[in-house]
C-alpha positions as CSV (number, residue, x, y, z in Angstrom):
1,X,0.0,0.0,0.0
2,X,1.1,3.8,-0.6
3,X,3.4,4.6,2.3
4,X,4.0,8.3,1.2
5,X,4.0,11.0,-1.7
6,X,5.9,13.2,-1.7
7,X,6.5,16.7,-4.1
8,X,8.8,15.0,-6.1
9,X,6.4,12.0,-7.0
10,X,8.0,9.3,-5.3
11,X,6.2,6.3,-3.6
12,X,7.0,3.8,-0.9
13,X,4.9,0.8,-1.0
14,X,5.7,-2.1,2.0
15,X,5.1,-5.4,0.7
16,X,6.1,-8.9,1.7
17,X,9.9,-9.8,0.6
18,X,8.2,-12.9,-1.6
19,X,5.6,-10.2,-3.1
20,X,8.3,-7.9,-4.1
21,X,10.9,-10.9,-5.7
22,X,7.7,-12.1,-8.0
23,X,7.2,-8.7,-9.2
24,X,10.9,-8.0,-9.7
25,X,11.3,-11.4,-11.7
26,X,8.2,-10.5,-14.0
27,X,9.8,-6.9,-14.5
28,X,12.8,-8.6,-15.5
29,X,11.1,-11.0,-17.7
30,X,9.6,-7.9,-19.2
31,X,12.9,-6.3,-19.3
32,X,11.6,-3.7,-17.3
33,X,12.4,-1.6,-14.0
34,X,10.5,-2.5,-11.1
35,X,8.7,1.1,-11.5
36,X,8.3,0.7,-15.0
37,X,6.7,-2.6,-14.7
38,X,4.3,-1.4,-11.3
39,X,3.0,1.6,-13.4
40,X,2.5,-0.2,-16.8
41,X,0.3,-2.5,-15.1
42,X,-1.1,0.1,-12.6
43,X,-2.3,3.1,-14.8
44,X,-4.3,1.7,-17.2
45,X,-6.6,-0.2,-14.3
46,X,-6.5,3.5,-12.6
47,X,-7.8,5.0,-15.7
48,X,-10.3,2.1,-15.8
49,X,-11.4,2.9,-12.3
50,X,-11.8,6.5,-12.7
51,X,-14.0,6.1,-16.1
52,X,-15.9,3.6,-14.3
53,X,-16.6,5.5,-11.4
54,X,-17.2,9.0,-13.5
55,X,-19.7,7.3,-15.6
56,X,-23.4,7.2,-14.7
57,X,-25.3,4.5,-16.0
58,X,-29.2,5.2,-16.1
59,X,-32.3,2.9,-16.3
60,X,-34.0,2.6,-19.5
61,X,-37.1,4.6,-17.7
62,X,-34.2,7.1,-16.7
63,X,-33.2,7.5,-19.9
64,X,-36.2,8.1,-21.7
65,X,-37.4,10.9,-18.4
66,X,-34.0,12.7,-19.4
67,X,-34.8,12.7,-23.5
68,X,-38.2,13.6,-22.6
69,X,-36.9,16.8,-20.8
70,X,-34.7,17.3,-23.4
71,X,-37.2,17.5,-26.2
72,X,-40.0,19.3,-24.0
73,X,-38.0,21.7,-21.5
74,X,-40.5,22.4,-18.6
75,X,-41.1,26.4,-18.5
76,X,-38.4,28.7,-16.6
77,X,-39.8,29.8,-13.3
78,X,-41.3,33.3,-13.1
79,X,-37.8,34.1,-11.0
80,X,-35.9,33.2,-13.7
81,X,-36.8,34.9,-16.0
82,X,-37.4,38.8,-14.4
83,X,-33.2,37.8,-13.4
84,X,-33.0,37.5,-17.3
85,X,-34.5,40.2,-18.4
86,X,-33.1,42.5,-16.0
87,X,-29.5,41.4,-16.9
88,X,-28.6,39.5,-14.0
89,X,-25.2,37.9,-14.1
90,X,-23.6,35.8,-11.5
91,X,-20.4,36.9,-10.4
């Protein structure tokens, strides 16, 4: 697990001796550093993760409530628009 981060972008990870000599053989296999081989095999999963977690999946009934208001925009409130027309801006 991430032990620290520091400004310069290094990480300390504490893992078991037997953990670290696997991964060390496969990054040599690979002809890779150890860093190298982590983040090759990291960052695309953390992309992964982030799209996945940034993307909202709706329900067909969802879907079709948000197309609806899409196509048929419910009126602005009365508020609304007096703010328009008397050239309200937000700061």
């Amino acid at each position: 697990m991430a032990r620290s981060l520091t400004e310069s972008g290094r990480v300390e990870l504490r893992m078991r001796p037997e953990d670290k000599a696997m991964l060390s053989r496969a990054a040599s296999l690979k002809r890779l550093d150890l860093t190298g081989y982590i983040l090759r095999n990291l960052l695309p999963q953390a992309e992964a993760d982030i799209a996945e977690a940034e993307r909202l999946t709706l329900t067909e009934r969802d879907s079709l409530l948000v197309l609806d208001l899409l196509e048929n925009p419910p009126a602005a409130p009365d508020r609304l628009v007096r703010a328009a027309k008397a050239g309200f801006t937000l700061p």
